[in-house]
N, C-alpha and C positions, 0 to 999 in steps of 0.2 A: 599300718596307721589306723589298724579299723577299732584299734583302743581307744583311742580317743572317744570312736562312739557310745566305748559301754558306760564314760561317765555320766554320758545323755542317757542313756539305756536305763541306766539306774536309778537316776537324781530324776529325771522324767519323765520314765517308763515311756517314752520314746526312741530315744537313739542317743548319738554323737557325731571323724575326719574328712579332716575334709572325708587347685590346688588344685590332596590326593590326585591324581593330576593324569593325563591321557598324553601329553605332551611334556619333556622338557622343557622348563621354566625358562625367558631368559632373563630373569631377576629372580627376588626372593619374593615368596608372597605379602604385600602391603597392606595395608586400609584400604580395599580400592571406592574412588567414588567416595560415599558416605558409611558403606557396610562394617563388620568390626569383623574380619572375616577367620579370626583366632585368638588363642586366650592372648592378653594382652595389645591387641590391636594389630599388631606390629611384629618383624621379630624382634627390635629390640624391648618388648613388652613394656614399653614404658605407658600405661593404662592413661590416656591422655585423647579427649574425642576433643579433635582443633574443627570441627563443622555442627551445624546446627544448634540451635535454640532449643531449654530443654524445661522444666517446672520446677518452682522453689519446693511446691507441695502438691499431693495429690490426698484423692480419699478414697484407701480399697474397698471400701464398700462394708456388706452386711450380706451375712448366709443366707439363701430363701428354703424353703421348705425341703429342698433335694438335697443340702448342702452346698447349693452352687454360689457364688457371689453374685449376686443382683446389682445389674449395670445400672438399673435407676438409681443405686446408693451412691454410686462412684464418681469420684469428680476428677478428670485429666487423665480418666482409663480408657485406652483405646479398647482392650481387652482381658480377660484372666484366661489363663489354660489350666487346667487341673494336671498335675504333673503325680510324683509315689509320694513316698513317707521321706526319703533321703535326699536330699541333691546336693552333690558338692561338686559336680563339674558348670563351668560358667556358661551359659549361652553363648553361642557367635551368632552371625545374621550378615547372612550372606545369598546376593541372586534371587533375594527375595522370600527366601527362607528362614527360617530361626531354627535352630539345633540346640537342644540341649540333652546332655544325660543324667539318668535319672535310674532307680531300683525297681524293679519288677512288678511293685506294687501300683504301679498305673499300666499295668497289664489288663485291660477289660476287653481281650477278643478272645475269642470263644475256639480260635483255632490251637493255642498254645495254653500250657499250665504254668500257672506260679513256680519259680523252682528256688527264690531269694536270690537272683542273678541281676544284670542289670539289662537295661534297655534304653534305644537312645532316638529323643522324639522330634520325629521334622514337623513345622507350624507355617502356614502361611505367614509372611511376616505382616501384610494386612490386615486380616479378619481375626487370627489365631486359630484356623481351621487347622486339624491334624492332618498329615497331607500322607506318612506313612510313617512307622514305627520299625528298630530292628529289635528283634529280640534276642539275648545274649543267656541262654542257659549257665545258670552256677554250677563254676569245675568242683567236683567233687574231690576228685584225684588228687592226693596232698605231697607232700614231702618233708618228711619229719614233722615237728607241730610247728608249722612254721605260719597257721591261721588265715593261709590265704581264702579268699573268698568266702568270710563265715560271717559276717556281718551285719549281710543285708545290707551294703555299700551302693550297690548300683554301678552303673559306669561314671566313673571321678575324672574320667579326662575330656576337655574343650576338645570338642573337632578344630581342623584345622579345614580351612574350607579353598578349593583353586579351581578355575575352568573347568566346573560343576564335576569338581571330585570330591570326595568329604574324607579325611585321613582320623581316625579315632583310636584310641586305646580299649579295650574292651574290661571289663571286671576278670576276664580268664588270660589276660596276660598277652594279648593277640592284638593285634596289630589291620587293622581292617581299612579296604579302600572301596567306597562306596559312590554308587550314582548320587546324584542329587535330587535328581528327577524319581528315585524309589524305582521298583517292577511295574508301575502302571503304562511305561513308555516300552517293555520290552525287558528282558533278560540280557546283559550285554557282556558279561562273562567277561574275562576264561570260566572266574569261578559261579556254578549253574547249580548249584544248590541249598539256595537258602531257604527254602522249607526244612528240607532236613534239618540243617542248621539250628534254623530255631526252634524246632521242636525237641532237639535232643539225642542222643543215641536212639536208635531201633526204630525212629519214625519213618512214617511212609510219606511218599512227597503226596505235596498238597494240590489239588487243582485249580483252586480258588488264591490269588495270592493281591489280589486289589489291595495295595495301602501298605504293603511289606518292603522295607528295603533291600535295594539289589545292590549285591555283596559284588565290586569286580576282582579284587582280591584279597588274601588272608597270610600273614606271615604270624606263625606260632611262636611267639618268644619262647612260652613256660617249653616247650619239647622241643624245639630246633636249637634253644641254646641250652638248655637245662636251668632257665630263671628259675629263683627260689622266692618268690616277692613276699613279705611280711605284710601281712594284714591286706594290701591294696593294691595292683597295678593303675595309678592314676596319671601318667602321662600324660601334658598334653604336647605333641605333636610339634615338630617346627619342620616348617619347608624353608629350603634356600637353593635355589639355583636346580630343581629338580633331584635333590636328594631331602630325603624324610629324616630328619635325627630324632630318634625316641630313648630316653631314658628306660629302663627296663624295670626299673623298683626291686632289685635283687636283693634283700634283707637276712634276718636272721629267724632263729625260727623263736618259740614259743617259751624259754626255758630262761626266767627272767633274773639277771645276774650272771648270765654264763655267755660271753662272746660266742654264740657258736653260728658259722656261716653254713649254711647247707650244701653252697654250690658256691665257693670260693672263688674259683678259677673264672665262674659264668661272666659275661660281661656288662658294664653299668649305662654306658652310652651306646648305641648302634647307630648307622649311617643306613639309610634303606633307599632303593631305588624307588622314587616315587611313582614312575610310570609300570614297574613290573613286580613290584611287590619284592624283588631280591634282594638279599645282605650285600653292601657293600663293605662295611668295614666296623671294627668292633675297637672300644680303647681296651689301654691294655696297662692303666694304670693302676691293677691291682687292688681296686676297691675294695675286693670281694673278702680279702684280709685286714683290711683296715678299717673299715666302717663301724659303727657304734652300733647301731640297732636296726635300722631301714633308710631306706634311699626313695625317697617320695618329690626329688625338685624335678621341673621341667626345662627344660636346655633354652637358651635363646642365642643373639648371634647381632651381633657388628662388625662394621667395614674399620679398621684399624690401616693407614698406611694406603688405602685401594685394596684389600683383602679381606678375603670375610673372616671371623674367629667365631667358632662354636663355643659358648659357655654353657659352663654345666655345676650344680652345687652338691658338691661328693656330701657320701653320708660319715665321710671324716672330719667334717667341717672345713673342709677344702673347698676352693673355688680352682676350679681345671678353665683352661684356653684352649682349645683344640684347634687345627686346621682344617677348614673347610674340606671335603672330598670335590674337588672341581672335575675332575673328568667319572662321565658317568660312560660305561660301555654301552654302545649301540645294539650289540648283542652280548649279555653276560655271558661266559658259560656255563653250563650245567654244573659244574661241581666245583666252579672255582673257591680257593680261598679267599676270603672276606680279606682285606687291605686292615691296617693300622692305622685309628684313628691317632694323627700324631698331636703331640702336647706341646702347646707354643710357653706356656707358661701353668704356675698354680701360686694360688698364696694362702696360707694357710691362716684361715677366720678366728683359731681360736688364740689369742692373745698366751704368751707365757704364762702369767697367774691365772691363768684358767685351766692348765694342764700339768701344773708340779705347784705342789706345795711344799715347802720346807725338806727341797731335797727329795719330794715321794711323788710319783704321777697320782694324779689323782681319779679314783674310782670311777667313771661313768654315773654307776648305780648309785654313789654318795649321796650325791643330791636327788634322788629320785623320789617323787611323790609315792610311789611304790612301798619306798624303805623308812623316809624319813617323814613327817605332816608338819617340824618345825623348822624348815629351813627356813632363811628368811629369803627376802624379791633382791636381795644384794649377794646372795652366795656364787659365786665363782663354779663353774665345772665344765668339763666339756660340753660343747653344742655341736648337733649338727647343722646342715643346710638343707632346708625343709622350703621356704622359698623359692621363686623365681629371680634367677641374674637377671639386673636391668640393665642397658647398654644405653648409653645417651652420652653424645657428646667425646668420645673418645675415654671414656672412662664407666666403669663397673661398679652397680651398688648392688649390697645384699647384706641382709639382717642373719644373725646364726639366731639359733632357736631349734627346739623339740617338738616331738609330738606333745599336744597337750597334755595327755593323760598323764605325761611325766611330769607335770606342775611348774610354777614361773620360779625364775631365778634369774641371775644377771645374763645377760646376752650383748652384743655389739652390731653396730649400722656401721659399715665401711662404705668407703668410695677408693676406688684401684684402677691406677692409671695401665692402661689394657694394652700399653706400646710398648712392654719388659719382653725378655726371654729368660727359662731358667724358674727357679724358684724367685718370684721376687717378694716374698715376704718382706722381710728387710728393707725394700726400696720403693715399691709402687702402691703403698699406702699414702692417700691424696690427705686423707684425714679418718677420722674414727669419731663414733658418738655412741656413747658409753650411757646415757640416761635412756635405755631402752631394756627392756626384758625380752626373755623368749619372743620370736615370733617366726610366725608360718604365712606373714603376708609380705606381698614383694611389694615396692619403694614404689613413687608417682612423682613425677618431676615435671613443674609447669614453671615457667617464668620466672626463673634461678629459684623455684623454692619444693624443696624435698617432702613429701607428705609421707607419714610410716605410720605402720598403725602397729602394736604390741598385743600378746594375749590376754594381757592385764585390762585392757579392753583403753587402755590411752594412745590417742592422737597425736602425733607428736609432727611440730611444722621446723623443718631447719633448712638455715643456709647451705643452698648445694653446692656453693663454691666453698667452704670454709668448713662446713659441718658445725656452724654455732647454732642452739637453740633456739629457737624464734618465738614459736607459742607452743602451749600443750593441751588437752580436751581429756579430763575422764569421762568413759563413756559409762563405767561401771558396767559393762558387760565384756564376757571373754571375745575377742574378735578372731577371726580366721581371713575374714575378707581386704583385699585391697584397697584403698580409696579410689576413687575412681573422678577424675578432674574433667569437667565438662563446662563450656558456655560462663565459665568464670564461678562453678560451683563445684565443689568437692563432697561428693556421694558418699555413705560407708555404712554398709549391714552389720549388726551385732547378732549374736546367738539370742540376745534379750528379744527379740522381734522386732526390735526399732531399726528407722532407718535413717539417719543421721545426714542434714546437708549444713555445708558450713559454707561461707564464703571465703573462696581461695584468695590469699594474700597474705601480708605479714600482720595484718592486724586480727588477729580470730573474730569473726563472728558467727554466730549458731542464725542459719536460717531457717529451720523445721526440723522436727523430730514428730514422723512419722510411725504409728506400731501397726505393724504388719501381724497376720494370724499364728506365724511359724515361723521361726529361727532362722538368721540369713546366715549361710556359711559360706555362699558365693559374691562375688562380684558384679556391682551392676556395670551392663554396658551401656553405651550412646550409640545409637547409630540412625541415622534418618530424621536427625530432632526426634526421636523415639528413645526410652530408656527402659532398657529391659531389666528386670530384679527378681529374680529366680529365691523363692523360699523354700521351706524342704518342702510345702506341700503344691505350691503354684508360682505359675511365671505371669507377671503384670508388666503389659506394656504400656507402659506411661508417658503422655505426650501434653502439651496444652492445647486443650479442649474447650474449657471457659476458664479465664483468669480472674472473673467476677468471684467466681467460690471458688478456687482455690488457688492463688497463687504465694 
């Protein structure tokens, strides 16, 4: 997905894509309190903060002499953090912390080297003190040209945050369970080497380790299953009942026009024991044949009937239903095989005329910005599932859509009713809205009304009973980000630097348009009447402070 970036790389010689626990749970991780303590809030990631009072508007201030933002310019900033050059994983803020991940370029300790890897930085959620940093060396180690980690990506996945464990994806394809507290409390193992770690092959451990996060455990997708991920492993994480589900980002490699899987057989969803770092269970719906290009969505999960369903968005443009793994072993054993994650349902995103034209399948690459500059924003071709499943209400929304570098074209917003077995294409389609393009952001549902936002950079409000169009917002910037529904306000970053509030309901109104210094590719959260808004270069915690200047 790290294409995406080079259109940023190019056009503004910047960049461009994005998007853990000591105990058995006995529920699935929630909101707790006021905290947002994983991407989407929830598992059912429906991005919706139902607590706290939040700002129409703020002012980020002005650079002072060091480049820093000067608090006296800023109106309703609790604080700025200086983060690298990239960030496309979303804050959480949790127990008092804030997490985010980020590229190596906000690397300024003197014990490790830059290596364009990524790293992922704990913050007071108070002050925005830096409390400790992990540092994630870039895998070098390739497989075919399949581009992983070359991008200067950083870490792409939201932590998942539970009873001060931190569960994250790493930019090398690994899978990490972390203190929350960092090494300043003690080393608490099994795994006891994270000096090494961040330093790289051949380093020697460190004596000095104040401010470093302590690694409890480490499961290797890219070598334990043989992941082949294209461009990004950006997962983020979902806990349910004390197992870990992580998408793997298994793709294709580098060779554009040519299907070619590198690790076919590898698998796209895993089930992982959140207290021991072990495999539970792998699907086994043959992705690794079927996908189009890469597999960049993050799993989420609803209670269907009194049972949980694991959702997941294939990079076939499938939507898969899997069943929960509810029994976790007390003691795994040492070499057991991994269970079958089973398939309760799938239905497949891409409409007929999107997949046969007059009798012929239609190309992938047809419509790719790649091959063609005049297609037009109404062309027909496969999509994949680049989004987050949202789970609300006994039913299933998700936009199909590409990485962007492959350009806009028509795409579809479903809603699937999540109580079928079997293929239910055919029947558990609630409705369809077809006046959206590509997109790579997932759906927000407040008060019967569907908020989506397209890469075309339009807003789009509809009925989430019905799927009829309500209102629509050009924002005239390409968007990646989610809307985010707060306190009766709907949030939403553009790559343009702006940041966009409207008032949520069926009548549109525009409350502020905010320009930020660097391009939003994340999501803002809520959490504590606090709103966090992560740019590629800084995280602003935004609250009201005076409403005289800026409300």
């Amino acid at each position: 997905m790290a294409k995406i970036l080079k259109i940023r790389l190019f056009e503004t010689a910047v960049h461009a894509l994005l998007a853990a626990l000591v105990v058995v749970l006995a529920g699935p991780v929630e909101t707790s309190a006021q905290d947002w303590s994983q991407w989407g809030g929830s598992t059912g990631r429906n991005m919706v903060c139902t607590k706290g009072e939040f700002p129409v508007n703020f002012i980020p201030g002005r650079l002072d002499g060091q480049g820093r933002i000067d608090p006296a310019t800023t109106r309703n900033v609790a604080w700025v953090a200086k983060l690298g050059t990239h960030t496309y994983g979303n804050p959480v803020v949790a127990e008092g912390r804030v997490l985010v991940g980020v590229n190596d370029a906000a690397l300024r300790d003197s014990r490790f080297k830059r290596t364009k890897g990524g790293m992922l930085l704990c913050f007071d959620e108070k002050s925005g003190k830096r409390l400790w940093h992990l540092v994630v060396p870039r895998l070098t180690e390739k497989i075919d040209d399949n581009e992983f980690d070359d991008m200067d990506l950083g870490i792409c996945s939201s932590p998942t945050v539970a009873d001060g464990r931190v569960y994250v994806v790493t930019n090398r394809c690994e899978v990490l369970c972390l203190d929350i507290k960092g090494l300043d409390d003690g080393n608490e193992g099994p795994f006891l080497d994270e000096s090494r770690y961040m330093q790289g092959p051949g380093a020697g451990k460190l004596t000095q380790v104040a401010g470093l996060a302590d690694i409890i455990w480490r499961y290797d997708m890219f070598h334990k299953l043989g992941i082949a991920p294209h461009d990004a492993s950006n997962c983020s994480p979902l806990l349910v009942d004390g197992v870990l589900y992580v998408a793997t980002s298994n793709g294709c490699d580098r060779r554009w026009g040519v299907d070619v899987a590198p690790r076919p057989n590898a698998p796209s969803l895993v089930a992982i024991d959140a207290k021991t770092g072990k495999l539970l269970a792998v699907d086994d719906v043959g992705l690794g044949r079927k996908f189009f290009h890469g597999q960049w969505s993050s799993p989420s999960a609803g209670k269907v009937a009194g049972k949980w369903q694991i959702y997941y968005g294939g990079g076939d443009g499938v939507l898969y239903a899997f069943e929960h793994v509810e029994k976790v072993p007390a003691k795994p054993a040492r070499n057991a095989k991994p269970a079958t994650l089973k398939k309760i349902w799938s239905f497949d995103c891409n409409p007929p005329d999107f997949k046969v034209r007059e009798g012929k399948k239609i190309d992938y690459w047809e419509g790719d910005l790649s091959r063609n500059n005049d297609k037009p924003r109404t062309y027909k071709g496969p999509n994949e599932i680049i989004a987050t499943p949202v789970f609300f209400k006994g039913r299933v929304y998700i936009a199909t859509g590409r990485d962007p570098v492959h350009g806009l074209a028509a795409a579809v917003l479903y809603c699937i009713d999540a109580s079928g077995k079997g293929d239910v294409t055919a029947t558990a389609g609630v409705w369809s809205y077809k006046k959206i393009v590509r997109s790579i952001s997932s759906v927000t549902i407040a008060d019967g009304l569907l908020y989506a936002a397209d890469l075309a950079g339009v807003l789009h409000c509809v009925d989430a009973a019905n799927g009829r169009g309500i209102w629509t917002h050009k924002t005239k910037s390409e968007i990646w980000a989610t809307p985010m529904v707060a306190d009766g306000k709907i949030y939403l970053g553009g790559l343009d630097r702006n940041l966009w509030v409207f008032q949520a309901g069926r009548k549109k109104k525009q409350l502020a348009k905010i320009r930020l210094r660097a391009p939003i590719c994340t999501t803002p959260v809520g959490a504590n009447s606090t709103l966090y808004i992560a740019t590629d270069k800084r995280l602003y915690a935004v609250k009201t402070i005076d409403n005289k200047k800026a409300q």
